[in-house]
C-alpha positions as CSV (number, residue, x, y, z in Angstrom):
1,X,21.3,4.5,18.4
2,X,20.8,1.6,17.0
3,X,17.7,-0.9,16.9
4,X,18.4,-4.1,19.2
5,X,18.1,-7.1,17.4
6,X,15.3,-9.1,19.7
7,X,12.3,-11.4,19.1
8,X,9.8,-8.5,18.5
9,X,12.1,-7.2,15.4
10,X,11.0,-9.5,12.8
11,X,11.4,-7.7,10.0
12,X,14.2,-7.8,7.8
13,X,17.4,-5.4,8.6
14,X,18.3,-2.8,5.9
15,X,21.6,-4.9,5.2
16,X,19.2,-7.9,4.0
17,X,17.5,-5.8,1.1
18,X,19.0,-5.8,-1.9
19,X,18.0,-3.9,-4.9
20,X,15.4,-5.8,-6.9
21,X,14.1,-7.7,-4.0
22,X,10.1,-8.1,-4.7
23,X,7.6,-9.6,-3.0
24,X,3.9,-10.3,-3.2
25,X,1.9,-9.8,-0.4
26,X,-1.7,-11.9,0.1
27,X,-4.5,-10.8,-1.4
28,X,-8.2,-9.6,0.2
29,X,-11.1,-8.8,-1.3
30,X,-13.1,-5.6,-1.3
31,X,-16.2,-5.2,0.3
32,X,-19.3,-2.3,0.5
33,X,-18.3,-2.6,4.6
34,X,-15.0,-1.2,3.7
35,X,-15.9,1.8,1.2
36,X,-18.5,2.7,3.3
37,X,-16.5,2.5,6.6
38,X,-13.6,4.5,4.6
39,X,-16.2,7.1,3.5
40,X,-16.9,7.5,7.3
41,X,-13.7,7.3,9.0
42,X,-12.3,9.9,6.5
43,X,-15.5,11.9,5.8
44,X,-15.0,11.7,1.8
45,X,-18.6,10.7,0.8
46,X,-18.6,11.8,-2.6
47,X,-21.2,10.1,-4.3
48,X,-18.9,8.2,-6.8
49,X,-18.0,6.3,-3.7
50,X,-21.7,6.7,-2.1
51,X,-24.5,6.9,-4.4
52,X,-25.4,3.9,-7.0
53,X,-27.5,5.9,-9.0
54,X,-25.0,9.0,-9.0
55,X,-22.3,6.8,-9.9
56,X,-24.1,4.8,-12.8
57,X,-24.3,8.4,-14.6
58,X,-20.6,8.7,-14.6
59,X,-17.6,7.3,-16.9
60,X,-17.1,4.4,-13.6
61,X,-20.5,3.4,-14.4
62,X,-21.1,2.4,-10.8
63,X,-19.5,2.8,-7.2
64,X,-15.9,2.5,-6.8
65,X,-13.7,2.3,-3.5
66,X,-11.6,5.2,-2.7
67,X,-8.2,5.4,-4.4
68,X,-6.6,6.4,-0.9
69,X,-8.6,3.5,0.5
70,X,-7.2,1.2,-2.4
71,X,-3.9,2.5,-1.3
72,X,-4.2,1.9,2.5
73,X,-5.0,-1.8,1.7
74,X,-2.0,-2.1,-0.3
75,X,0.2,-1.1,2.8
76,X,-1.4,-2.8,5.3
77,X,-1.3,-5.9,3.0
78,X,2.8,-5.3,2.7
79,X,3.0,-5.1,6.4
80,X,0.6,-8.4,7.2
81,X,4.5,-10.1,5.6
82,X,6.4,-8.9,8.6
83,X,9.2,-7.3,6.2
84,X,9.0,-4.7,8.1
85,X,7.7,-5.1,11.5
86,X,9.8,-3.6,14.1
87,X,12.6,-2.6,11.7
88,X,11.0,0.8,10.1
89,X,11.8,4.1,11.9
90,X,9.7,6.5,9.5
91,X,8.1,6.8,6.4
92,X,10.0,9.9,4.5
93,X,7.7,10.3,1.9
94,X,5.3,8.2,-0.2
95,X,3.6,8.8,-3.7
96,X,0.7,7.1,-5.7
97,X,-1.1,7.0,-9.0
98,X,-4.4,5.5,-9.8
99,X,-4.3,3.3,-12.6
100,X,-7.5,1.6,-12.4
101,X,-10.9,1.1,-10.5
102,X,-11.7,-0.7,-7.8
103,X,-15.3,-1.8,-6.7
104,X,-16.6,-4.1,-4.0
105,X,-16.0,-7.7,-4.9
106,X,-12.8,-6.8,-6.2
107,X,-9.8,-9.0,-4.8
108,X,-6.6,-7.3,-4.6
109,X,-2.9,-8.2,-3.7
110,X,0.3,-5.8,-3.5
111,X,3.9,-6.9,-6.0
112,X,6.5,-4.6,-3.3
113,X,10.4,-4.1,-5.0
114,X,12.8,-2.6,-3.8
115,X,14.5,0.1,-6.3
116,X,16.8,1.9,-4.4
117,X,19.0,2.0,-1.2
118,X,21.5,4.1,0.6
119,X,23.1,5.1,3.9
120,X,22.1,8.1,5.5
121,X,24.4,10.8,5.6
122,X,23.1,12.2,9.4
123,X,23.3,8.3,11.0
124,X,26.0,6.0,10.3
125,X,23.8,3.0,11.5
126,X,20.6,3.8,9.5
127,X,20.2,3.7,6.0
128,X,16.9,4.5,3.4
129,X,15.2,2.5,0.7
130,X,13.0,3.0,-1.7
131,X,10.1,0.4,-2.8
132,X,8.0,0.7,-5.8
133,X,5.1,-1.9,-5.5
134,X,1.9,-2.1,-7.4
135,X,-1.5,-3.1,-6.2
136,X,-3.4,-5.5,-8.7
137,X,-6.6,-6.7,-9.3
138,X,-8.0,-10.8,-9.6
139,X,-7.5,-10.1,-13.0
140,X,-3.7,-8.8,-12.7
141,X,-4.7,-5.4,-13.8
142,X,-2.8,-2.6,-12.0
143,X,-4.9,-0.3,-9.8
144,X,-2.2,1.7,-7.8
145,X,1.5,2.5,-8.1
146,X,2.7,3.9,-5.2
147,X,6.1,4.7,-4.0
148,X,7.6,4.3,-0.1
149,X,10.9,5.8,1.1
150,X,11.6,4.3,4.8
């Protein structure tokens, strides 16, 4: 089965990526509202993330947002370009590493390339890419690598 082309499939199809396609998404800035609505909806309120004093005491030397948090943005950010919207079937797997910290105040913004692509053995019509993108801070230092395979 295939995915009709109509007006609510914005995205791009898998035959318009290409291999080193990148894109940077829009960036957004951190705020306390966020980490502490993160440490809520997921329940992680470790004190790195909670607790100013705690937090002073360690090697971050104050509060920093959650790394999964970081890495959420950085999605949603990708998908606020459209690339996607309507065209994706599933996420297959996704990986991150943490390569910096991010605090409240922080701006960030998401660099997406594509690094692979391939047909699908099971469905002739379907195929899977990978995207390596990187979430940076305002002052281009990377804070997450992540990998998507859709």
């Amino acid at each position: 089965m295939s995915i009709p082309k109509s007006s609510y499939n914005r995205g791009k199809y898998f035959e318009d990526w290409k291999v080193g396609d990148e894109f940077v998404t829009a960036s957004r800035t951190i705020t306390e509202w966020d980490i502490m609505q993160f440490a809520c909806w997921s329940g992680d309120f470790n004190p790195l993330h909670t607790d100013e004093e705690f937090a002073k005491k360690t090697p971050a030397g104050g509060r920093i947002a959650h790394g999964l948090l970081v890495l959420c943005i950085g999605t949603g950010l990708a998908n606020q370009t459209l690339a996607f919207e309507g065209m994706t079937v599933a996420l297959l797997e996704t990986s991150a590493r943490y390569t910096g910290m991010v605090r409240a105040g922080d701006t960030i913004r998401a660099v997406v390339k594509v690094t692979d692509k391939r047909d699908t053995k099971k469905y002739k019509d379907r195929g899977i890419i990978t995207f390596d993108w990187a979430v940076y801070n305002q002052r281009d230092e990377s804070v997450c690598e992540a990998r998507w395979v859709l």
